[in-house]
Each structure stands twice: as C-alpha cells, then as structure tokens.
C-alpha positions in Angstrom: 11.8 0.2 62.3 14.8 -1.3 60.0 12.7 -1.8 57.7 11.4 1.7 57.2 14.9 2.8 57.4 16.1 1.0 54.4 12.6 2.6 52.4 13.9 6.1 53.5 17.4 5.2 52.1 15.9 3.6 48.8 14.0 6.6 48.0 16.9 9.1 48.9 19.1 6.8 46.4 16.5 6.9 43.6 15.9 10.6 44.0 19.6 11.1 43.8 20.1 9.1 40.6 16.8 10.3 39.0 18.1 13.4 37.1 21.6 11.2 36.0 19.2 8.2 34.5 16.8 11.3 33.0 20.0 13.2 31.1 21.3 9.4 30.4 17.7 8.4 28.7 17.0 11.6 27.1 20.7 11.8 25.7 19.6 8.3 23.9 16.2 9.3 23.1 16.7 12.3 21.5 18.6 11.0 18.3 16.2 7.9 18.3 13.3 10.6 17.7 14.9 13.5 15.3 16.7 11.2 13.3 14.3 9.6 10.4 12.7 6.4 10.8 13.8 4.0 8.0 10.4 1.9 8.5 8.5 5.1 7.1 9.9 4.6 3.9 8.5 1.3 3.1 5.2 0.6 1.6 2.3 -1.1 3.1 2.0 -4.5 3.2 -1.5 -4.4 1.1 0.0 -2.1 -1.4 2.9 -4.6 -1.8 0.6 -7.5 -2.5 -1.9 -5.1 -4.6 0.9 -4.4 -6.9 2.6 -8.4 -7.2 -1.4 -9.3 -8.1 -1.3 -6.5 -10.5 1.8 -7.6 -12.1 0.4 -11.1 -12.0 -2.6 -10.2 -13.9 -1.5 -8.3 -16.3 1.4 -11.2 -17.0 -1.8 -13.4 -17.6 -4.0 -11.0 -19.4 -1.6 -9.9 -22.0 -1.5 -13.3 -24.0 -5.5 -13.7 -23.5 -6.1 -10.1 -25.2 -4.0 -11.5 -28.1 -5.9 -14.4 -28.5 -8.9 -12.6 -28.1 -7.9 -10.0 -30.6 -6.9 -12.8 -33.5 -10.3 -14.5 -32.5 -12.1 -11.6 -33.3 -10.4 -11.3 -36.4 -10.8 -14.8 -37.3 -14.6 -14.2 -36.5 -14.6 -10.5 -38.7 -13.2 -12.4 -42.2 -15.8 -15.1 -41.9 -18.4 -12.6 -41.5 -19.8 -14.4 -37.8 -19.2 -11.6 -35.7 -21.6 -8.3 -34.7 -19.7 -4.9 -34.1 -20.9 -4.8 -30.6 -18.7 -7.9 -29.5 -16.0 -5.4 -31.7 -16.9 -2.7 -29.3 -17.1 -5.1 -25.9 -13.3 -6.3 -26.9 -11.8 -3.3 -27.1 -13.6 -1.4 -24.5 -12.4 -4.5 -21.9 -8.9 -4.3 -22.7 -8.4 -0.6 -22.4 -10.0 -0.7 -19.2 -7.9 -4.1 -18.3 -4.9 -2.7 -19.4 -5.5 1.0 -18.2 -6.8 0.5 -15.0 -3.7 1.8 -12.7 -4.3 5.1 -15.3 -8.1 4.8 -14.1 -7.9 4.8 -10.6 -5.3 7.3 -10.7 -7.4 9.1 -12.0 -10.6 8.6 -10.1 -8.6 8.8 -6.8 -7.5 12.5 -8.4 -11.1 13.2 -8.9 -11.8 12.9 -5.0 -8.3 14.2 -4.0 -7.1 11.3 -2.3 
C-alpha cells in the first residue's frame, strides 16, 4: 500500500511541475528555432570536394594545353599535322576550360 502511495505522490509532483519545465523548455526552444542556423550556410561536403578537384584539374590542365598548343604548332610549320587534330585541340580545351560555363548552362536548360 506504501508503495502505491509514493506512485500517487510522484505523479501529483510531475503534474505540478509539468507546465514550469514546459514554459522553461519552450522559453529555450524558441530562440534555438527562429534564430538562423549557421550550419545552413555551408556548402555540402560533395560540392566542397567537387570544386578542390576542379581547381586541381584545371592547375594541371593549364600547362598541358600549352604544351599541346606549341606541339601543334611545331607540327603546323613542318607541314605533319591534318586540320582535324587543329579542330580536336581546340574543341578539347574550350570544353576543358569552359566546363563550369557548360553545366551552368545545361543545369539552366533543365531548371535545376
């Protein structure tokens, strides 16, 4: 019988304190949710490692197309070279080197 007693007592207690621990957890909650969440401002993980291999490639492509381009010259003034490996060259380094452009503008196209 004690023990039902102190289950009584318990349950008056917690219904007592209920709306004082409600006004106490909403009073804390309700800056946490109208006040701006500072991890909504950061990127993505995969768009922060997208963009450091970007960067990475283009560091590496830049001094290729150079070498490429003075090849092909090299090539053009001793007569060795056909106009479609001209055309192959210059086609591949504007789509290298315009490719954020190019998906910019496909994801445009699709509206996303």
């Amino acid at each position: 019988m004690r023990i039902f007693a102190f289950r009584i007592e318990t349950i008056r207690h917690l219904r007592a304190c209920a709306p004082s621990r409600v006004a106490v957890a909403g009073g804390l909650c309700i800056p946490l949710v109208l006040a701006p969440l500072p991890l909504a401002a950061q990127s993505s993980p995969f768009m922060t490692g997208a963009t450091a291999l970007q960067t990475n490639i283009l560091a590496w492509l830049t001094p290729i197309a150079i070498i490429l381009v003075m090849v092909l010259g090299a090539m053009a003034m001793a007569n060795r070279i056909s106009w479609g490996w001209c055309c192959a060259a210059i086609l591949g380094i504007a789509i290298a080197f315009g490719a954020p452009q190019i998906v910019t503008w496909v994801r445009g196209l699709f509206g996303v």
